[in-house]
Kinemage of the C-alpha trace (Angstrom):
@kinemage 1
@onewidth
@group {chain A} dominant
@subgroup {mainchain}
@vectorlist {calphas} color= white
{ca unk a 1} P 0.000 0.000 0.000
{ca unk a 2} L 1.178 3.377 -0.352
{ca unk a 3} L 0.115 5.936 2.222
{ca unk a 4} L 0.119 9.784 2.474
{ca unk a 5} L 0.576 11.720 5.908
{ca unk a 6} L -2.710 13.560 6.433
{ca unk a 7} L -1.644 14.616 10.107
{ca unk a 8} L 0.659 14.176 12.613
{ca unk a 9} L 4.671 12.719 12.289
{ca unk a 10} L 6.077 9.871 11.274
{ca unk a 11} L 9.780 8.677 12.179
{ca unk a 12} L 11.093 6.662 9.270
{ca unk a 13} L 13.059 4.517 10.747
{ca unk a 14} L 16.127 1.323 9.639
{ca unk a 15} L 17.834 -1.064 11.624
{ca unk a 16} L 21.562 -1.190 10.863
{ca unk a 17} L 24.430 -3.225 12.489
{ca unk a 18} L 21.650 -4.009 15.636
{ca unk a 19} L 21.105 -0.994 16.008
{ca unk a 20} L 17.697 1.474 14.604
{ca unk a 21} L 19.187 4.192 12.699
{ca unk a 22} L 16.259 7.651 12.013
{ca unk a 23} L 16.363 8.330 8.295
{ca unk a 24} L 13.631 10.812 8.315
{ca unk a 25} L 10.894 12.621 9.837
{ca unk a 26} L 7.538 12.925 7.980
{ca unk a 27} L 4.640 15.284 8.634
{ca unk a 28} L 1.316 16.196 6.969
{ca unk a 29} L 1.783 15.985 2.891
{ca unk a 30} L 4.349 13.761 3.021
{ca unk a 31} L 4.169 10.039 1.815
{ca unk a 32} L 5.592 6.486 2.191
{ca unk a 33} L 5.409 2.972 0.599
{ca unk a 34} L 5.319 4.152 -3.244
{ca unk a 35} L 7.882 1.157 -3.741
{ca unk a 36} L 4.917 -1.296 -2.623
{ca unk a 37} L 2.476 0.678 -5.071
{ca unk a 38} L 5.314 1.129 -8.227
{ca unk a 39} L 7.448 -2.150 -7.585
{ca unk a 40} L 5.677 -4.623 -5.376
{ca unk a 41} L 8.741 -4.003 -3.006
{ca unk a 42} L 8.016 -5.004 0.532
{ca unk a 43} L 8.913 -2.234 2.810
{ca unk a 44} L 12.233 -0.855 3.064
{ca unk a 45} L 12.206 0.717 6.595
{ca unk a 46} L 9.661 0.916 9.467
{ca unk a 47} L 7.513 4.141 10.040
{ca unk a 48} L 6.545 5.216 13.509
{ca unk a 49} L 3.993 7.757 14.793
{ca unk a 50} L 5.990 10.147 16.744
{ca unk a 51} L 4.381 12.602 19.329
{ca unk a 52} L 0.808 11.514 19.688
{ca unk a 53} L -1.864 11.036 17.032
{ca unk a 54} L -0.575 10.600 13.393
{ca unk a 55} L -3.027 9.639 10.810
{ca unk a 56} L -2.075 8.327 7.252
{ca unk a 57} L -3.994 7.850 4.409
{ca unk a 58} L -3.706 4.360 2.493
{ca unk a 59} L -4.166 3.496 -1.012
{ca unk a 60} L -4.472 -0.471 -2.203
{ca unk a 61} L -2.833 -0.841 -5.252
{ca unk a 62} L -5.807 -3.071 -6.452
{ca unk a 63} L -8.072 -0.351 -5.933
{ca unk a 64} L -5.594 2.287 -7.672
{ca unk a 65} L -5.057 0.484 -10.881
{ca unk a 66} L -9.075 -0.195 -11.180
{ca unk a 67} L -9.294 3.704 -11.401
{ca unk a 68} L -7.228 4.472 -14.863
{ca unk a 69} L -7.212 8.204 -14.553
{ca unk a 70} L -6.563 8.056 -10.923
{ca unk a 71} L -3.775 5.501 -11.628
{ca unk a 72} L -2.511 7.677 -13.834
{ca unk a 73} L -1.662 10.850 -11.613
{ca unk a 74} L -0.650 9.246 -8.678
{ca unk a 75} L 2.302 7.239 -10.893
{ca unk a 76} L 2.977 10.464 -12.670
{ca unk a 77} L 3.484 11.942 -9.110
{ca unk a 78} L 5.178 9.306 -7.336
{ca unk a 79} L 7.676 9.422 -10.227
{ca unk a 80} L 8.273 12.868 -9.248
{ca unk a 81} L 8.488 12.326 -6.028
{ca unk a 82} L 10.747 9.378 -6.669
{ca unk a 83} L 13.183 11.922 -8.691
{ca unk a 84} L 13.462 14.097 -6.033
{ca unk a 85} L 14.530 11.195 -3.542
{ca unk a 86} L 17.117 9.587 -5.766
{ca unk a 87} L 18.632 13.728 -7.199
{ca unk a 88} L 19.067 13.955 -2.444
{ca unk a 89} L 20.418 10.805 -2.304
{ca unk a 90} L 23.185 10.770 -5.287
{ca unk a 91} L 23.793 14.396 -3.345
{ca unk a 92} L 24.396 12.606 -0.069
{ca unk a 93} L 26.810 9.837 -1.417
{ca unk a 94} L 28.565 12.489 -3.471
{ca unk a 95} L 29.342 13.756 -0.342
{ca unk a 96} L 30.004 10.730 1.876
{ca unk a 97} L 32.079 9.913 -1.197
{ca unk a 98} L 34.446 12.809 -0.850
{ca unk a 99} L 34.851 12.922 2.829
{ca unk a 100} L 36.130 9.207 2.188
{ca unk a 101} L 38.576 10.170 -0.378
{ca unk a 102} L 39.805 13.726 1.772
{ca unk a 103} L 42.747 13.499 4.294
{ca unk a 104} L 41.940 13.855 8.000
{ca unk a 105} L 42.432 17.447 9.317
{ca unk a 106} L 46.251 17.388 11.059
């Protein structure tokens, strides 16, 4: 399913090396699982509701592809969305990249 944040926050959250690692915070207008909707991925990290009451709004893919024109805007903007998450990311390894590669600070 694919969900979008209608209220509240969401800590997205990944366990690495034993130990749960925050990647992000989400609040209202944000969104989650496209990979599920696009891919038929199973999830990738674990949301939380953070600070009280945090309502999401889920879409079943079934239900999405029975509704062509629907379908068709919600791809068109999870591929956007999508974009922008991959153009951070490549920014974020470019720079984990060169810290790598740079000499420690005498």
């Amino acid at each position: 399913s694919f969900y979008v944040v209608l209220s509240g926050e969401f800590a997205v959250e990944r366990r690495s090396n034993g130990e749960v690692v925050e990647l992000a915070r989400l609040a209202a207008g944000s969104c989650f699982g496209e990979m599920a909707l696009v891919a038929h991925h199973t999830r990738s990290a674990t949301l939380r509701a953070v600070g009280g009451d945090a309502v999401a709004l889920r879409f079943y893919r079934d239900h999405v592809d029975a509704m062509p024109e629907v379908a068709s805007l919600l791809y068109r903007n999870i591929a956007r969305i999508l974009a922008e998450r991959l153009e951070v990311s490549s920014e974020m390894l470019a720079d984990l990249v060169r810290q790598h590669r740079e000499p420690p600070e005498p």
